[in-house]
C-alpha positions in Angstrom: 97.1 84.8 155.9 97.4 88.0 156.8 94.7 90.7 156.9 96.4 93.2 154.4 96.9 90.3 152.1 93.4 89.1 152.4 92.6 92.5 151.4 94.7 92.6 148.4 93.2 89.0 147.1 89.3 90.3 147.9 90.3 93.9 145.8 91.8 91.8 142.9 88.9 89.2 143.1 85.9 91.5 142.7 88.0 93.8 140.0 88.2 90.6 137.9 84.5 90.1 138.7 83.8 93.8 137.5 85.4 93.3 134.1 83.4 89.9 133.6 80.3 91.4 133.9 81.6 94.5 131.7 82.7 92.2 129.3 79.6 90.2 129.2 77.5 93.6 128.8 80.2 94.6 126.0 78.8 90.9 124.0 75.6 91.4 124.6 75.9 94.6 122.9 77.4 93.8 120.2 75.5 90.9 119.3 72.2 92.6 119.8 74.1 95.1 116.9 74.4 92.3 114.6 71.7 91.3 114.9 69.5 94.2 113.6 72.5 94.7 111.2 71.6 91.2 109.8 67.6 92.3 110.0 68.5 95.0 107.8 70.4 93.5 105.3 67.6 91.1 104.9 64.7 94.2 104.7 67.2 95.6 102.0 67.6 92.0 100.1 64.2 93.1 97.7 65.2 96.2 96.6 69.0 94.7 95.7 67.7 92.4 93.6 64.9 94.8 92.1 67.5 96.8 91.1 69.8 93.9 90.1 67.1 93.2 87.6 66.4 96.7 86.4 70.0 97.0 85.1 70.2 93.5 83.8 67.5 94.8 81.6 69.1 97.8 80.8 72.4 95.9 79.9 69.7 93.6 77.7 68.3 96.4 76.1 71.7 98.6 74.7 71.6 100.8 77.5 75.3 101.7 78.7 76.8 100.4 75.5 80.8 101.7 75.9 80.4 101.6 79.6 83.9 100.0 81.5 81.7 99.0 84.2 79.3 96.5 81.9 81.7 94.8 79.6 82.7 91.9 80.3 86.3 91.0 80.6 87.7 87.8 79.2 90.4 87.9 81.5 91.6 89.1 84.9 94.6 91.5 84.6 95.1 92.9 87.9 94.7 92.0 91.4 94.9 93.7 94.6 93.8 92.9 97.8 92.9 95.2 100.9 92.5 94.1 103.5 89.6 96.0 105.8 89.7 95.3 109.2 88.2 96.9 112.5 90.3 98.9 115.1 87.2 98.8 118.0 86.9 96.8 120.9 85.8 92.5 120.6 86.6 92.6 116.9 89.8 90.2 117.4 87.5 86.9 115.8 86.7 89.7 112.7 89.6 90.1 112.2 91.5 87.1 112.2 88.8 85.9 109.9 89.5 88.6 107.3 93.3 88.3 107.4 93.1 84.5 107.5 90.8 85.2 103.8 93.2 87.1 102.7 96.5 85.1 103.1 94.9 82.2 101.7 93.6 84.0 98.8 97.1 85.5 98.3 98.6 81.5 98.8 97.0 81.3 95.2 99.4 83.5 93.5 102.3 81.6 92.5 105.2 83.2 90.6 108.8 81.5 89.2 111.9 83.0 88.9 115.3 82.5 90.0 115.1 86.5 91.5 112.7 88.8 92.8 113.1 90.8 89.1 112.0 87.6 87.6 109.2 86.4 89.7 107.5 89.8 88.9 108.3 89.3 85.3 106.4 86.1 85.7 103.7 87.6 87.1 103.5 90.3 84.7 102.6 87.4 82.2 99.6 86.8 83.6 98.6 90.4 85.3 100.3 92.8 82.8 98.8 96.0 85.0 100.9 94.8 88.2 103.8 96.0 87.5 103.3 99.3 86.6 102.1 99.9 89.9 105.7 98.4 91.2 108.3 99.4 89.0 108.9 102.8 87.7 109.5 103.6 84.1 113.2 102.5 83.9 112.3 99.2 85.6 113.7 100.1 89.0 111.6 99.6 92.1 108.8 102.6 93.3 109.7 104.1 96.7 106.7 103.4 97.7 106.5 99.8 97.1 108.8 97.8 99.8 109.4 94.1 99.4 109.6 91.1 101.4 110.9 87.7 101.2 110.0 85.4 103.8 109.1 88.2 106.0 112.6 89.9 106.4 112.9 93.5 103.8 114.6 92.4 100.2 116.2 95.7 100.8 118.7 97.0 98.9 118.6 95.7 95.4 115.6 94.2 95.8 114.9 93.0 92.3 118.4 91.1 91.8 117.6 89.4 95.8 117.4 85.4 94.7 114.1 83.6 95.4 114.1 79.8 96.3 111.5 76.9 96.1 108.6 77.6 98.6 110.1 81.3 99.4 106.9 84.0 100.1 107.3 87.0 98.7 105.4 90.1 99.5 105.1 93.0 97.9 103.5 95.3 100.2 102.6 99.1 99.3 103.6 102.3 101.1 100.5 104.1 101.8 102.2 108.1 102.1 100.1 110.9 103.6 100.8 113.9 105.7 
């Protein structure tokens, strides 16, 4: 072998060496991190249920009669899930976790119709809220809302696209900001 080769190999060999330990320090870190996070979710566990307790007796007693947040609803209306995820480094395991939640979740939802226009129509039977945050007034579909089926856009004339057995359709919200 020659000696500029060597050279090369030996550079390349203790750079990968260097990112192993780095790496190593980088999970140390971070599990050192969860673990006082775990500590201090535990520390706070007595006064969550303290205060769990306080309002159940509150609730018991009258207080907050007329309050949204206490009734209790015989039905679910609306669903929406977000997704929160982390953007830092060694998170990858996080969020695949989270994501994988969320499509199965999502896997739950099932909707008929013979279009797009008529699966959310079905829907809309049992979440009466969701479409109003799709369509607009005269039943034609938000600019912010794009739709999916089988991950390829539904657009144009999204509603009137046809749907078939075992097709996924997403309905995924523009978020808009300057």
């Amino acid at each position: 072998m020659a000696g500029g080769a060597e050279r090369v190999l030996r550079r390349r060999i203790k750079s990968v060496q260097s990112t192993k330990k780095i790496t190593k320090a980088m999970e140390l870190i971070a599990a050192s991190r969860i673990l006082k996070a775990q500590q201090r979710v535990n520390a706070a566990r007595p006064y969550s249920e303290q205060i769990t307790a306080v309002i159940r007796n509150l609730a018991a007693a009258g207080a907050g009669k007329g309050a949204v947040l206490l009734e209790q609803r015989e039905e679910i209306r609306t669903v929406a899930f977000v997704a929160v995820a982390g953007d830092r480094g060694l998170c990858g395991g996080y969020n695949t976790t989270i994501i994988r939640t969320v499509e199965r979740e999502m896997a739950r939802l099932q909707a008929e119709g013979r279009t797009v226009g008529e699966s959310l129509k079905d829907l809309e039977k049992r979440y009466p809220d969701l479409v109003k945050l799709i369509l607009a007034k005269d039943g034609s579909l938000l600019n912010s809302i794009d739709i999916f089926i089988n991950g390829e856009s539904a657009h144009p004339g999204a509603l009137s696209r046809p749907v078939k057995d075992g097709d996924k359709l997403k309905v995924i919200m523009i978020i808009q900001g300057g």
